[in-house]
GUSEPA-132079 format. One record per residue (C-alpha): x, y, z; residue in three letters. Coordinates in Angstrom, 2 decimals. Layout:
BEGIN
<rec x="X" y="Y" z="Z" r="ALA"/>
...
// end
This chain:
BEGIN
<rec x="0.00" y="0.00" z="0.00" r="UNK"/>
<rec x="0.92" y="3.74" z="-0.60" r="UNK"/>
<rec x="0.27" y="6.81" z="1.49" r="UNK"/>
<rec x="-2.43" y="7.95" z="-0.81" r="UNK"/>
<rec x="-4.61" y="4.62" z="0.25" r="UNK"/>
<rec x="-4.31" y="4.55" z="3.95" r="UNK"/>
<rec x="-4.89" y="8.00" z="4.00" r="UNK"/>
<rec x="-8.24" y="7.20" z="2.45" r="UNK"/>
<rec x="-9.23" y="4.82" z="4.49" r="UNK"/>
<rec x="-8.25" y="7.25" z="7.51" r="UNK"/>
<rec x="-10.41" y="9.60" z="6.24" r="UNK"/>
<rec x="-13.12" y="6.95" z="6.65" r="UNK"/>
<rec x="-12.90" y="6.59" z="10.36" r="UNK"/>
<rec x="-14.97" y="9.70" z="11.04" r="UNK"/>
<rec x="-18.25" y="10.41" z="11.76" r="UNK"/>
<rec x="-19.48" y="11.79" z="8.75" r="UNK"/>
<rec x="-17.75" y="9.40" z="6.41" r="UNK"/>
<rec x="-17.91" y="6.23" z="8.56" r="UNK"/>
<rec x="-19.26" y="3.00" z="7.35" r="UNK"/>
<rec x="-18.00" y="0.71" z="9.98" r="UNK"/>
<rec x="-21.36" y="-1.89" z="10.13" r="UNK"/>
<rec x="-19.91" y="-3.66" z="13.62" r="UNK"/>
<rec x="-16.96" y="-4.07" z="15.97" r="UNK"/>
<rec x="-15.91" y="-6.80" z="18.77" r="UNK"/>
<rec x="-14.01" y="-6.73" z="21.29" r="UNK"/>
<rec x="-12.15" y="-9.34" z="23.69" r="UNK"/>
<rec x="-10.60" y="-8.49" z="27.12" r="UNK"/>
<rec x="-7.77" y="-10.58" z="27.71" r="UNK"/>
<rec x="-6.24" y="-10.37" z="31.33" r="UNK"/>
<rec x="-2.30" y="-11.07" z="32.08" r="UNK"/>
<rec x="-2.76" y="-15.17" z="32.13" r="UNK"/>
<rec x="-4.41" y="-15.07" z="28.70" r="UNK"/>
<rec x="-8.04" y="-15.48" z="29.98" r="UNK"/>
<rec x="-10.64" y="-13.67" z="28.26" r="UNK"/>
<rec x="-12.45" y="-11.47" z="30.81" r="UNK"/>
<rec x="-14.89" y="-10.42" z="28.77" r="UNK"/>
<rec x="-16.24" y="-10.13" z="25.39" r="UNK"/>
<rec x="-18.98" y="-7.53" z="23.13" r="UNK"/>
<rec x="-20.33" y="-7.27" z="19.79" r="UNK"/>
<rec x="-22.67" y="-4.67" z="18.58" r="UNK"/>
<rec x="-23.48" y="-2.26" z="15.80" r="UNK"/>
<rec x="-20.50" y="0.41" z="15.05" r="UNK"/>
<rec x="-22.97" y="3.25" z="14.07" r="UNK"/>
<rec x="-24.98" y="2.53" z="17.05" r="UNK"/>
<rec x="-22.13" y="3.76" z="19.56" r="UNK"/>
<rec x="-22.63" y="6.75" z="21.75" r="UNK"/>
<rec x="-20.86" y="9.98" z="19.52" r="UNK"/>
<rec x="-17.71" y="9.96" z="22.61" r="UNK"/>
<rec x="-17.27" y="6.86" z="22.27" r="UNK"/>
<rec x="-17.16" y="6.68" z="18.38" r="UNK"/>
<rec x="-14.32" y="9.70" z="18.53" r="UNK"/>
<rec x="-12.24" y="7.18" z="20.95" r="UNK"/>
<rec x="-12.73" y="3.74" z="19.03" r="UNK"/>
<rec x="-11.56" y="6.33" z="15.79" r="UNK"/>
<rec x="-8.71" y="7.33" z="17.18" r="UNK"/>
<rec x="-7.31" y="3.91" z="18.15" r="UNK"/>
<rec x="-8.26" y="2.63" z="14.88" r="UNK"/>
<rec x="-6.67" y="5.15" z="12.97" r="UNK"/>
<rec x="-3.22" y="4.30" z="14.29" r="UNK"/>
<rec x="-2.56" y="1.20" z="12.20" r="UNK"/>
<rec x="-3.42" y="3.38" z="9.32" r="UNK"/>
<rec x="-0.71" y="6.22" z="10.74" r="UNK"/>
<rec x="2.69" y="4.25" z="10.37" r="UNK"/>
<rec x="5.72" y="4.75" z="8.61" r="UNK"/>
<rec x="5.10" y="2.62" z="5.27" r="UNK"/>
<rec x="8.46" y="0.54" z="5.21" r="UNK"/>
<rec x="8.95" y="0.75" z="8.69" r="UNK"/>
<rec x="6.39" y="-0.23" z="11.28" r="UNK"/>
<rec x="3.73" y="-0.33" z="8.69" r="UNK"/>
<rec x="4.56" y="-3.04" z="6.06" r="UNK"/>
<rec x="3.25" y="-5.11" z="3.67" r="UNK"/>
<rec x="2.71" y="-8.74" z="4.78" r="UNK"/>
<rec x="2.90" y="-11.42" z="1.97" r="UNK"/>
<rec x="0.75" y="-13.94" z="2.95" r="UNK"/>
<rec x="2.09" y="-17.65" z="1.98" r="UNK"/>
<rec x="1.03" y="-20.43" z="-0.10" r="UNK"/>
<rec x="0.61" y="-22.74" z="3.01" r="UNK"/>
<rec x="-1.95" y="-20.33" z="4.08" r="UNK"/>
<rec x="-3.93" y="-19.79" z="1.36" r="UNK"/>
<rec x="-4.79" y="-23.36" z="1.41" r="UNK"/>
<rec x="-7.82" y="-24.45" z="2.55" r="UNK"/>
<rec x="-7.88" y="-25.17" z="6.79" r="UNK"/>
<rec x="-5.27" y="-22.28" z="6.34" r="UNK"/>
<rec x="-5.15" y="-18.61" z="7.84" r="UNK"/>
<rec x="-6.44" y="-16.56" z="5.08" r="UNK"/>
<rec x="-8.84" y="-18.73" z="4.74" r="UNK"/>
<rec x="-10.31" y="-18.16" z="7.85" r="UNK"/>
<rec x="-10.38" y="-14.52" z="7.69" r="UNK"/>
<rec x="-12.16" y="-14.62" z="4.59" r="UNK"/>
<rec x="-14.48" y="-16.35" z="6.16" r="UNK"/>
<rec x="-14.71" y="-13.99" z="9.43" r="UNK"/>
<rec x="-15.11" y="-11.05" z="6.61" r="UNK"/>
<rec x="-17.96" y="-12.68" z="4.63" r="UNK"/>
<rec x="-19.79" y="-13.70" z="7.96" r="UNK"/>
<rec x="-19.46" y="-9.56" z="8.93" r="UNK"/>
<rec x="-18.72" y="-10.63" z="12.29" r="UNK"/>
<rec x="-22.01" y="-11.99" z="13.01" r="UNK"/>
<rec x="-21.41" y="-14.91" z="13.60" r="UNK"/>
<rec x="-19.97" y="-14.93" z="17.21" r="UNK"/>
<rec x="-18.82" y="-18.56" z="17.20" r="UNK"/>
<rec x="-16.37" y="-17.42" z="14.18" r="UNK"/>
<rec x="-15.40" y="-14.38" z="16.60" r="UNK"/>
<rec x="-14.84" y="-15.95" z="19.24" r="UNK"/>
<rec x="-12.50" y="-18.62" z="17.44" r="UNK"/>
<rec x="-10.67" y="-15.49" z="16.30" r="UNK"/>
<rec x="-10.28" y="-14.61" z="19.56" r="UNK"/>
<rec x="-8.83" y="-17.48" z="20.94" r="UNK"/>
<rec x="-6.55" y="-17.53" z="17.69" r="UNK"/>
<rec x="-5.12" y="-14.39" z="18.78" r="UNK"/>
<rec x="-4.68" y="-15.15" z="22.10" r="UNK"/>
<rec x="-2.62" y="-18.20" z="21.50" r="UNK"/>
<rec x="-0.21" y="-16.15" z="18.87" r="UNK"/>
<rec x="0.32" y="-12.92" z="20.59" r="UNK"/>
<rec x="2.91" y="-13.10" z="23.29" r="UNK"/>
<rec x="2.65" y="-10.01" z="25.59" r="UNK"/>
<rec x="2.92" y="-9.43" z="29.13" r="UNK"/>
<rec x="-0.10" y="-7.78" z="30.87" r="UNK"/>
<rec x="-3.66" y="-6.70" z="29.96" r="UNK"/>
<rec x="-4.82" y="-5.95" z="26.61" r="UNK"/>
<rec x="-7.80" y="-5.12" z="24.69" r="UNK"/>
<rec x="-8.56" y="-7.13" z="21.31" r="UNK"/>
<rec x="-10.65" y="-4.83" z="18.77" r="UNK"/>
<rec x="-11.65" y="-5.84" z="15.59" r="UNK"/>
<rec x="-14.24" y="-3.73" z="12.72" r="UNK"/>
<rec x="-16.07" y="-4.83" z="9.70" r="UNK"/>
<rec x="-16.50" y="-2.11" z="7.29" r="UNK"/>
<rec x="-17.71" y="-2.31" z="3.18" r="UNK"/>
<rec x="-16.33" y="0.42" z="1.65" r="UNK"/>
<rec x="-18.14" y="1.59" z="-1.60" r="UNK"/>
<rec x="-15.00" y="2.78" z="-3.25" r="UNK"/>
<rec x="-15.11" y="5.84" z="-5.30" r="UNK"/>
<rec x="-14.23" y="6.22" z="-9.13" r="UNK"/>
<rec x="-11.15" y="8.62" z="-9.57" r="UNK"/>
<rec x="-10.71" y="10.86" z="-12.17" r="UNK"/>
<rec x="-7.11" y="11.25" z="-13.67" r="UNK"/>
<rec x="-6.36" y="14.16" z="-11.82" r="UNK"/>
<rec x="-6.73" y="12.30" z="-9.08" r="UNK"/>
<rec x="-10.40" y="13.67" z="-7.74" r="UNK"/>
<rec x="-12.84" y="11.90" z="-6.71" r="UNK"/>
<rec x="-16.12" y="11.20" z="-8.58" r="UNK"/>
<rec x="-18.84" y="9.97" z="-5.69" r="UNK"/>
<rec x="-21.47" y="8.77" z="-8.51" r="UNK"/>
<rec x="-18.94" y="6.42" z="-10.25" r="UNK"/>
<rec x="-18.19" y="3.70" z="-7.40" r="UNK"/>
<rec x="-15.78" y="0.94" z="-9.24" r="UNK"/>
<rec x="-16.56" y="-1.73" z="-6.19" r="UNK"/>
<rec x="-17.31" y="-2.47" z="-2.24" r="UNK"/>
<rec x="-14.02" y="-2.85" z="-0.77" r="UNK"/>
<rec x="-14.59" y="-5.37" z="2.37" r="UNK"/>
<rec x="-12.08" y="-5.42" z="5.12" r="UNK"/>
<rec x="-11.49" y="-6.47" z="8.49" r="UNK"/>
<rec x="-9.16" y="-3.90" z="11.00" r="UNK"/>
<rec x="-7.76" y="-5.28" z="13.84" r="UNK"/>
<rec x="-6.25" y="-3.88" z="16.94" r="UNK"/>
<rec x="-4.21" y="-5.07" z="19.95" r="UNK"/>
<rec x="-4.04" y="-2.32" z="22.38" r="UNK"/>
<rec x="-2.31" y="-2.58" z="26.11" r="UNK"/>
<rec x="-5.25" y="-1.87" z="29.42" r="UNK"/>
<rec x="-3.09" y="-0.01" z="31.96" r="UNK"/>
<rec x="-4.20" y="1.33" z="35.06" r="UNK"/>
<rec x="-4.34" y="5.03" z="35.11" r="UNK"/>
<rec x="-1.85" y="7.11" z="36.85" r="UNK"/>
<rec x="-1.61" y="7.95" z="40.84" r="UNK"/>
<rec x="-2.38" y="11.24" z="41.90" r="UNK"/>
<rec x="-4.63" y="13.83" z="43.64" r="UNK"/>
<rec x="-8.17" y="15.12" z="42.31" r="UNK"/>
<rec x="-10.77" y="17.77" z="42.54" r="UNK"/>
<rec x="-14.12" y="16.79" z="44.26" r="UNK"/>
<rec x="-16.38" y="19.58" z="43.61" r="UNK"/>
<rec x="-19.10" y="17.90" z="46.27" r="UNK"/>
<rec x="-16.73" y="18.38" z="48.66" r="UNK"/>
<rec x="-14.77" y="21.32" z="48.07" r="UNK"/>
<rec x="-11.35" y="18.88" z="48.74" r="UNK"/>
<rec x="-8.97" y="17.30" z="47.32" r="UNK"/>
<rec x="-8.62" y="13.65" z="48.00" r="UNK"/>
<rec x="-6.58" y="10.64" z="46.06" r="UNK"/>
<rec x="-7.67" y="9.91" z="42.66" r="UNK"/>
<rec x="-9.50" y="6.76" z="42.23" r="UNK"/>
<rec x="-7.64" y="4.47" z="39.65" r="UNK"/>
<rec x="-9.12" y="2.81" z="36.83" r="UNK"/>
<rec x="-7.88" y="0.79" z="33.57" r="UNK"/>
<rec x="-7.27" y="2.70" z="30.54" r="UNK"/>
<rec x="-7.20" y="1.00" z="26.93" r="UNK"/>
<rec x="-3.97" y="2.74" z="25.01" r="UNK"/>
<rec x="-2.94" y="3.22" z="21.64" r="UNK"/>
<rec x="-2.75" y="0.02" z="20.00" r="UNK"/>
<rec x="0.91" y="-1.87" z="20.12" r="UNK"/>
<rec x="-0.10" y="-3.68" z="17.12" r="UNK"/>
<rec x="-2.46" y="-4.08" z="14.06" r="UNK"/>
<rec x="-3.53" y="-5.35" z="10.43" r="UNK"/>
<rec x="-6.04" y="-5.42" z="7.73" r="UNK"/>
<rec x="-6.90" y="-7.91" z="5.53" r="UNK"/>
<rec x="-7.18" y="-7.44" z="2.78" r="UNK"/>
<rec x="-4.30" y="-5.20" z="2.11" r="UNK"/>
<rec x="-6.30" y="-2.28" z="-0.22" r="UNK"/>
<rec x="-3.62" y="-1.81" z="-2.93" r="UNK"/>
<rec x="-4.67" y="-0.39" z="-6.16" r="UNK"/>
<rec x="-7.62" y="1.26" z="-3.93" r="UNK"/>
<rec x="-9.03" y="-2.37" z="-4.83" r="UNK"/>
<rec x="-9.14" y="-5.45" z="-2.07" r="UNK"/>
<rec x="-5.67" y="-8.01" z="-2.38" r="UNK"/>
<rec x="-6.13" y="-10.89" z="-0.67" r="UNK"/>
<rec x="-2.84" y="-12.20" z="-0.72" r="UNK"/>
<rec x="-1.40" y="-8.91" z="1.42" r="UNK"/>
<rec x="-1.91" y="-7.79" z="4.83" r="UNK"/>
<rec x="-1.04" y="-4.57" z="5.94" r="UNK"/>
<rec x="0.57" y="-4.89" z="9.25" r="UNK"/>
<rec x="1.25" y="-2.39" z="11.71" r="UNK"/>
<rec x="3.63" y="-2.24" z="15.04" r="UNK"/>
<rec x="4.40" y="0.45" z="17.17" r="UNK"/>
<rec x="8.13" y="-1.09" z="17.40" r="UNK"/>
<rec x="9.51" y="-1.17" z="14.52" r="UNK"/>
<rec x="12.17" y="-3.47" z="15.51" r="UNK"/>
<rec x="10.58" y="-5.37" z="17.40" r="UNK"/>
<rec x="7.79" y="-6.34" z="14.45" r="UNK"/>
<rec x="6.63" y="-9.66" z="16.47" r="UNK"/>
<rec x="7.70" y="-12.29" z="13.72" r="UNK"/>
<rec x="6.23" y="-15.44" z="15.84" r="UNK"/>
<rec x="3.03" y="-13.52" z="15.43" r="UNK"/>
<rec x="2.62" y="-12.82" z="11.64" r="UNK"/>
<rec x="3.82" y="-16.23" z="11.12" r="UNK"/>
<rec x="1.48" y="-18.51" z="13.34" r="UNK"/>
<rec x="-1.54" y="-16.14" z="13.04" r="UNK"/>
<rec x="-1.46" y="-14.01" z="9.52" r="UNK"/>
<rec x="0.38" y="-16.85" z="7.76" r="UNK"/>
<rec x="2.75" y="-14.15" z="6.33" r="UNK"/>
<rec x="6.52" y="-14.58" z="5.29" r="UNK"/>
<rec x="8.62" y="-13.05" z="8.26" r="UNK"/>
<rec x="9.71" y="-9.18" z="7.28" r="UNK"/>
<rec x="13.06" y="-7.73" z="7.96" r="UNK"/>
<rec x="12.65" y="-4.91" z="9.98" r="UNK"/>
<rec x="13.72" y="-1.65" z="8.51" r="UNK"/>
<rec x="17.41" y="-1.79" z="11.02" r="UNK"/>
<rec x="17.44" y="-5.11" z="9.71" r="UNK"/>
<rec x="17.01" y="-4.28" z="5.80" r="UNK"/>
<rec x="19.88" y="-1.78" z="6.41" r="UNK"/>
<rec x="22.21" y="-3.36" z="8.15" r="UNK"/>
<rec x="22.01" y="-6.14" z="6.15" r="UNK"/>
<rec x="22.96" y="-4.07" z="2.77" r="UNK"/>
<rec x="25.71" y="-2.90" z="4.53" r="UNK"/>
<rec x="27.05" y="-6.29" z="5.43" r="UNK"/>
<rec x="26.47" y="-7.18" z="1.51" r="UNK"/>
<rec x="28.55" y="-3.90" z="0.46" r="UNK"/>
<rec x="31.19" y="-4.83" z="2.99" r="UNK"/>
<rec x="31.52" y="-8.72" z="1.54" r="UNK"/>
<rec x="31.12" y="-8.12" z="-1.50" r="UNK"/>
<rec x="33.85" y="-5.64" z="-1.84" r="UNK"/>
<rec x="35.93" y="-7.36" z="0.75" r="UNK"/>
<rec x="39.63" y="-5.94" z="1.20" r="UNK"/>
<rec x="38.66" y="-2.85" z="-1.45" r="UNK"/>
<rec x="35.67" y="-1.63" z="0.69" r="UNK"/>
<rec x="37.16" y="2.18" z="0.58" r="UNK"/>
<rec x="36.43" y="5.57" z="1.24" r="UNK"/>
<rec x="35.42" y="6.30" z="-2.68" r="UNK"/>
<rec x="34.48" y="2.66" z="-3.17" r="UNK"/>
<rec x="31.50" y="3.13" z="-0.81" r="UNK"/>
<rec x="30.93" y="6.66" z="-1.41" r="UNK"/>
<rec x="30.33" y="5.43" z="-5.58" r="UNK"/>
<rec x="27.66" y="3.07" z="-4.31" r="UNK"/>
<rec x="25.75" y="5.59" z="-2.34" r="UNK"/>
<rec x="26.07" y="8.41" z="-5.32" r="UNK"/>
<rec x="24.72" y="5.68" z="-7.61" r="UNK"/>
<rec x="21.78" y="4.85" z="-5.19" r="UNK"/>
<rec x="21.01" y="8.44" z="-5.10" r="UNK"/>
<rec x="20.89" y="8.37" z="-9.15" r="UNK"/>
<rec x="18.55" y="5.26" z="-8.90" r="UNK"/>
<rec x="15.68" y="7.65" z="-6.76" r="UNK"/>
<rec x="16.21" y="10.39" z="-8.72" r="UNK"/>
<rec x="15.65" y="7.86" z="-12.07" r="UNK"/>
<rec x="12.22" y="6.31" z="-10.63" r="UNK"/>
<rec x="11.15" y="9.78" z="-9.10" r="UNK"/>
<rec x="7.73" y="9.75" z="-10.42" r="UNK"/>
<rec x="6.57" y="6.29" z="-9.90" r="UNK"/>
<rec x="4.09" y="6.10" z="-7.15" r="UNK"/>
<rec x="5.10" y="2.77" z="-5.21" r="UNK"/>
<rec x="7.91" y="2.50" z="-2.96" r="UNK"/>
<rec x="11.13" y="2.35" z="-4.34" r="UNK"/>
<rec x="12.92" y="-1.45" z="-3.33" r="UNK"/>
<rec x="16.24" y="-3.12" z="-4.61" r="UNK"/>
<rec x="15.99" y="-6.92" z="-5.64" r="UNK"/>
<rec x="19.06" y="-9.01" z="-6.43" r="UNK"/>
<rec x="19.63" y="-7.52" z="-9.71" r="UNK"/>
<rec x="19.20" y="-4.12" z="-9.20" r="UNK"/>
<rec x="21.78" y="-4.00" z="-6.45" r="UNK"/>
<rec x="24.22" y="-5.85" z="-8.96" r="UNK"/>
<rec x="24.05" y="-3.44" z="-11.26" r="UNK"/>
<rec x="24.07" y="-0.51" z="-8.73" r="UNK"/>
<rec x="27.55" y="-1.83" z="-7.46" r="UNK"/>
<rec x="28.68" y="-2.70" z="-11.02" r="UNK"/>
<rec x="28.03" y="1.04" z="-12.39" r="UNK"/>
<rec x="29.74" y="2.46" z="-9.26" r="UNK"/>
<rec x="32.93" y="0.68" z="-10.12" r="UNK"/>
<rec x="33.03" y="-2.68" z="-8.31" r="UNK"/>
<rec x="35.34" y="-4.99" z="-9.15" r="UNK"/>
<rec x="35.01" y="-7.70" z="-11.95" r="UNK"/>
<rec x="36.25" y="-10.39" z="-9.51" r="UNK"/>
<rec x="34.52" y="-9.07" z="-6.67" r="UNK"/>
<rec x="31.05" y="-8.79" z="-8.86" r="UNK"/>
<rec x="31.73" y="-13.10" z="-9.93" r="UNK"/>
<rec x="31.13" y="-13.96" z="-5.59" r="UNK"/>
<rec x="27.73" y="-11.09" z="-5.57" r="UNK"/>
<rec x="25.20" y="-13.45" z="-5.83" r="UNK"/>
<rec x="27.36" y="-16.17" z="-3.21" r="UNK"/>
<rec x="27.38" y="-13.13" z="-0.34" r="UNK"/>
<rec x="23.81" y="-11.84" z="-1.64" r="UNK"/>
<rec x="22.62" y="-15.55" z="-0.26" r="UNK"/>
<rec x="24.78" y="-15.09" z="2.91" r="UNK"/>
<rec x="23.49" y="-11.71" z="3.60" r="UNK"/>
<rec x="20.37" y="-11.50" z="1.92" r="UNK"/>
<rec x="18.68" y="-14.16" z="1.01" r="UNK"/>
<rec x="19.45" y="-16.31" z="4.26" r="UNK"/>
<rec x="15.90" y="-14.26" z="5.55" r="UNK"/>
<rec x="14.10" y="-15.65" z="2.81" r="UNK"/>
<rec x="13.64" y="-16.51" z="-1.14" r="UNK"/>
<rec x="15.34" y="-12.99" z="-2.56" r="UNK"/>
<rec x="13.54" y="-10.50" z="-0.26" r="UNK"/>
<rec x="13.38" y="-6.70" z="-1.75" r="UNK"/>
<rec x="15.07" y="-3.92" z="0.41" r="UNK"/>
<rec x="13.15" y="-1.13" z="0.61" r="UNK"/>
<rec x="15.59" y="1.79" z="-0.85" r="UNK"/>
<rec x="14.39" y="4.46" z="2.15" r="UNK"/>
<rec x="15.70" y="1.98" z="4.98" r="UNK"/>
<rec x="19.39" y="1.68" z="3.25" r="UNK"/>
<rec x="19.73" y="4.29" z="1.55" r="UNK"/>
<rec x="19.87" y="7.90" z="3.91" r="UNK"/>
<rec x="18.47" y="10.49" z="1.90" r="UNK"/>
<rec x="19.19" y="13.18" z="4.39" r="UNK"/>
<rec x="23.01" y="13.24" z="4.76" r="UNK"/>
<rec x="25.99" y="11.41" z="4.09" r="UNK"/>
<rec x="28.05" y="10.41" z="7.10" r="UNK"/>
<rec x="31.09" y="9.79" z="7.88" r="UNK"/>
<rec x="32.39" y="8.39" z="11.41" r="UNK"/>
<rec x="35.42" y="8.00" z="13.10" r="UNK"/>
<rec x="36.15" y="6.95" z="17.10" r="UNK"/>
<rec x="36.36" y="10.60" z="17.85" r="UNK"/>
<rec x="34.52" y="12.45" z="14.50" r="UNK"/>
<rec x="31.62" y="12.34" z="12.89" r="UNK"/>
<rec x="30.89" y="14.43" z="9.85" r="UNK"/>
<rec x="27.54" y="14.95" z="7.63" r="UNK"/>
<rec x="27.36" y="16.23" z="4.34" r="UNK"/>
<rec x="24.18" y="16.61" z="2.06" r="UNK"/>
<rec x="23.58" y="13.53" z="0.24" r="UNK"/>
<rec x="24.26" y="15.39" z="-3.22" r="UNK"/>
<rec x="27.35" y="17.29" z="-2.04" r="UNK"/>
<rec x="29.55" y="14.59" z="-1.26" r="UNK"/>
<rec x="32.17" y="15.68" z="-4.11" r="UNK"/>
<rec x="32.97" y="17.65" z="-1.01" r="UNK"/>
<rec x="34.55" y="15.02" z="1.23" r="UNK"/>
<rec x="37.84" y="13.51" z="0.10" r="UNK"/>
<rec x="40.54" y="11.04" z="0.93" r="UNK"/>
<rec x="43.56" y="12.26" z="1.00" r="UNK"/>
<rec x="46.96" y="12.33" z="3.23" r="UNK"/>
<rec x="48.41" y="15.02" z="4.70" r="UNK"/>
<rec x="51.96" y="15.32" z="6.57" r="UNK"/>
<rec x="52.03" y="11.40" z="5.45" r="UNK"/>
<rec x="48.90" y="10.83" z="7.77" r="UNK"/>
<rec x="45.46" y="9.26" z="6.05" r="UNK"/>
<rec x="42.71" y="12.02" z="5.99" r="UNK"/>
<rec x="39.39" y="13.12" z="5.26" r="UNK"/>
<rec x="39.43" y="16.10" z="3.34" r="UNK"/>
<rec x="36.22" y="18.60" z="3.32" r="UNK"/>
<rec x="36.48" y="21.48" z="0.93" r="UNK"/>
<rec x="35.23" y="24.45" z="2.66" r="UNK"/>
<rec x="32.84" y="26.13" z="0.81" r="UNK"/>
<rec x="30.93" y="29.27" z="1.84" r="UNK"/>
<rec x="30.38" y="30.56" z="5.50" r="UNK"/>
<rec x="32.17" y="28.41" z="8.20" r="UNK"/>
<rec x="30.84" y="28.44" z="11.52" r="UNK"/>
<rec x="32.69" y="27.30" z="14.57" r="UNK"/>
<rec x="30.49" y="26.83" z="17.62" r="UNK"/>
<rec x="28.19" y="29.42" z="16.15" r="UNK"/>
<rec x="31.05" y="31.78" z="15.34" r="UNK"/>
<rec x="31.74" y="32.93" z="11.33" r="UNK"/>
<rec x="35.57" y="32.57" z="11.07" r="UNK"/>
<rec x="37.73" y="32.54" z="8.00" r="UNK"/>
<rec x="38.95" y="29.83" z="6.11" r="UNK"/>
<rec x="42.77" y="29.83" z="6.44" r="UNK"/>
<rec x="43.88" y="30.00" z="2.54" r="UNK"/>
<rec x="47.79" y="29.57" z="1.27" r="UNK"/>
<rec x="49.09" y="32.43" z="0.71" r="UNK"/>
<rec x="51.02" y="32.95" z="-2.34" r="UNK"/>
<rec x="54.25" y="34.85" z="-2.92" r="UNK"/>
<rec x="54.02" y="37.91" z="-4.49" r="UNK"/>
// end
């Protein structure tokens, strides 16, 4: 999915746009038993309540795309029948109605999701009536292309509210506050189907967690039936294991600073396409290959792409924004660290000065030293 599409279904979760036709709801204590249970119409809610359940269901929708909001694949294994998708097709096409089905849910979830304390299960039924879009990207309300069906689901922590003093007004005093359990923002979510192409995919999940590294892989495997992600630290510190195998004892200063000019030429290339930018076994080939790499280095590429790579799963695609930093390019030593703009790094050189290896930054413009303009100590010529 793309920004564009989770921002319109955020854009659903308000009153005036809502179509939500029921939610449930499971309250699972620390031991994993389910303290209680509810089902009822969405629409039917008081209005404060509505505003809450909106802003917790939102949040799943609110994610950085790459990061803690990904794309779940889901597998073959699981598409079969008996199998996980299966099942939620069935919850969707039963609406949640059917509170035997829910409740199985429940207990699914229960018996995947490992975390310690109270939490509140939440789960919506909505049939979106999607809207045609005109090429400049408006949309037309009389020229619905199809009823997009989906299931959101929500696992948020119950924690009891914080200690403290409050106002009585009865009384005129001030007296301990009373504490009660609070549902938070959800740790973790998904919908199924994944809505890419504004159009239902059943064989994608969107999945959302609030730690990005710490995506809950036991999870997405024994309950979504998805292949395990790399988180984004993951994706990145895998490519640079694969850059620093692949170019072994020539991994230098202008070696490495080739590869991430080239990767800078690859965004700018694919500017204008609308999904998110990711790097498969080939195209990182040929990004090292154009930056200079070795002949003899390139013949072991696809041997260390297996080590690094593909050792996570059958050629997984690294998502260009979690290797590649398009704010600055650093430089770090024990005691120095230096950042230059991603575009400007014709600035920083190797060089060697006094017979000592250095960095060498051209200084260009204003230099500041602790907030202070100073000169830039030039040679001076002879006259």
């Amino acid at each position: 999915m793309i920004k564009s599409e989770t921002s319109e279904l955020k854009k659903l979760l308000t009153q005036k746009r809502c179509s939500i036709t029921r939610i449930c709801g499971c309250y699972v204590d620390g031991d994993k038993n389910k303290k209680t249970t509810f089902g009822h119409s969405f629409l039917s809610l008081p209005e404060e309540e509505m505003f809450k359940y909106f802003e917790i269901l939102r949040k799943p929708l609110s994610g950085t795309l790459g990061k803690n909001s990904i794309d779940l694949q889901v597998t073959e294994d699981a598409e079969k029948p008996g199998g996980q998708q299966e099942f939620l097709m069935r919850l969707r096409a039963s609406g949640l109605k059917d509170d035997a089905l829910v409740e199985e849910y429940f207990d699914r979830i229960i018996a995947s999701y490992e975390f310690v304390g109270n939490y509140l299960i939440l789960v919506v039924h909505d049939a979106y009536d999607v809207p045609g879009q005109a090429r400049d990207g408006f949309e037309m309300e009389d020229a619905s292309e199809e009823v997009y069906e989906y299931l959101l689901t929500v696992l948020c922590p119950v924690k009891l509210s914080d200690p403290g003093l409050s106002y009585d007004p009865v009384t005129n005093e001030f007296h301990n506050r009373t504490r009660d359990w609070i549902v938070d923002l959800p740790l973790n979510g998904f919908l199924f189907p994944a809505f890419n192409d504004r159009s239902a995919d059943v064989h994608s999940i969107l999945y959302y967690s609030k730690d990005a590294e710490n995506l809950g892989e036991e999870f997405i495997d024994r309950m979504l039936g998805c292949r395990r992600p790399m988180s984004a630290i993951s994706q990145k510190e895998t490519f640079q294991a694969l850059v620093e195998e692949t170019l072994g004892d020539g991994c230098e200063f202008d070696r490495v600073k080739n590869i991430h000019e080239k990767m800078g030429e690859f965004i700018a290339d694919h500017q204008d396409e609308t999904q998110p930018l990711v790097l498969d076994r080939a195209e990182v080939k040929n990004i090292f290959a154009s930056s200079g790499v070795a002949n003899d280095r390139l013949e072991d590429f696809d041997r260390h792409y297996d080590v690094s790579v593909g050792s996570v799963g059958a050629d997984p695609e690294l998502r260009v924004s979690n290797v590649y930093s398009a704010r600055s390019f650093d430089v770090k030593t024990p005691d120095v660290t230096i950042k230059v703009k991603p575009d400007r790094t014709d600035l920083i050189d190797e060089g060697e000065v006094d017979g000592r290896p250095c960095l060498l930054i051209e200084l260009n413009g204003e230099v500041e030293v602790n907030g202070i303009n100073v000169k830039a100590r030039r040679k001076l010529e002879d006259a």
